[in-house]
C-alpha positions in Angstrom: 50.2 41.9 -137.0 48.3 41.8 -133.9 51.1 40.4 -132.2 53.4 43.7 -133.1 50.4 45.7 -132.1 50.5 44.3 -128.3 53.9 44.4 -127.8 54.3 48.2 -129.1 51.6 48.8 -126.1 53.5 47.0 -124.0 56.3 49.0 -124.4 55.0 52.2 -124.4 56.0 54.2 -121.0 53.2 56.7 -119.4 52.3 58.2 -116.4 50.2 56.5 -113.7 47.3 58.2 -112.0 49.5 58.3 -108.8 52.1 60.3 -110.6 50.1 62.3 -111.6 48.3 63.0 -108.4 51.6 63.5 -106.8 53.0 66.0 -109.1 49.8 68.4 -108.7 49.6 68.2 -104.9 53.4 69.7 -105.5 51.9 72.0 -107.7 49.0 72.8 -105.0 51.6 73.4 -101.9 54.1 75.3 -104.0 51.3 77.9 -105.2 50.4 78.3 -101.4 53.3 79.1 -100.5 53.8 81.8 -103.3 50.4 83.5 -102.4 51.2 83.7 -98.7 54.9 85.1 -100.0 53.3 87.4 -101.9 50.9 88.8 -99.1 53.8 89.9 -97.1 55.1 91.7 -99.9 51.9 93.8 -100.0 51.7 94.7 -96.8 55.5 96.1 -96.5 54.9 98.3 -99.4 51.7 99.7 -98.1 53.7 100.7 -94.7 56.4 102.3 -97.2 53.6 104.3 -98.9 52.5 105.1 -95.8 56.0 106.6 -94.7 56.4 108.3 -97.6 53.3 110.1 -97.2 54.2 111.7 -93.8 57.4 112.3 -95.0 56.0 114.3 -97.9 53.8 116.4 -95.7 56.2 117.0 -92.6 58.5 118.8 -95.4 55.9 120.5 -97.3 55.1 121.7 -93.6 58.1 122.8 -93.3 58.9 124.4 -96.6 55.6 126.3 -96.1 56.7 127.5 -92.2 59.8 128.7 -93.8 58.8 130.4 -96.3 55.4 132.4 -94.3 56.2 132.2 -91.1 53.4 129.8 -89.6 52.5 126.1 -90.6 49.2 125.9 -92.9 46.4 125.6 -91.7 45.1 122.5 -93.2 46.8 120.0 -96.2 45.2 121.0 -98.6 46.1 124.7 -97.9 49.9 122.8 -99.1 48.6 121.5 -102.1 47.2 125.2 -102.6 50.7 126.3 -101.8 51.8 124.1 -104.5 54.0 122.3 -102.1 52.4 118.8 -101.9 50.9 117.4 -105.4 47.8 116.2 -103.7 46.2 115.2 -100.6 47.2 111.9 -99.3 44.6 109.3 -100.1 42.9 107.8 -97.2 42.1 104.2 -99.2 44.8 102.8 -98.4 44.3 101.6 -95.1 45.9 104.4 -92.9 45.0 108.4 -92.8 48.1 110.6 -92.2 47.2 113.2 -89.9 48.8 116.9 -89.7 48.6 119.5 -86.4 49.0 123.1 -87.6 49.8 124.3 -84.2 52.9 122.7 -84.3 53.4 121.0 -87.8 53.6 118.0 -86.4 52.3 114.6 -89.0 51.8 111.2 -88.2 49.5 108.4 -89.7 46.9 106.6 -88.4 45.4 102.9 -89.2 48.6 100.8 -90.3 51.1 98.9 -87.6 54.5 100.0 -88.2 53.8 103.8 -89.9 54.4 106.7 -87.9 52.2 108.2 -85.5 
């Protein structure tokens, strides 16, 4: 009986520590580069945001020029006008920016959105 017993051990296949230390340093380098994968990501969307925004308020600018005469005087005198749904938010890393002289926009704060 005891006999059976140590050759059933014998045969019985595992892992070694080594293996096993291999196959999570794998683990450990592929997660790394998913999180650094997945930073870039981020940022290009907040530069989208951020292009979407000015794009937002150069034609609300716009719409409100053409339809009074003379660009508003502030943004939130085109949210008033019920042309923009709300202010831009500034916590995003950027602040778009908007000259009623001229109704020119631009942002400020985030490489690669325009100025």
């Amino acid at each position: 009986m005891l006999e059976q017993l140590r050759k059933a051990r014998e045969e019985e296949s595992g892992f070694t520590l080594i293996e096993l230390l291999i196959v999570i340093v794998i683990l450990g380098v592929l997660a790394g580069i998913v999180v650094f994968a997945v930073g870039g990501i981020t940022d290009r969307g907040n530069v989208s945001a951020c292009k979407s925004d000015v794009k937002n308020v150069e034609v609300a600018s716009e719409a409100y020029f053409a339809k009074n005469g003379s660009y508003a005087a502030n943004m939130p005198a085109l949210v008033t006008a019920r042309l923009l749904r709300e202010v831009p938010s500034t916590t995003n890393g950027y602040t778009v920016t908007y000259d009623n002289t001229n109704g020119n926009v631009g942002a400020n704060g985030l490489t690669g959105c325009p100025s």
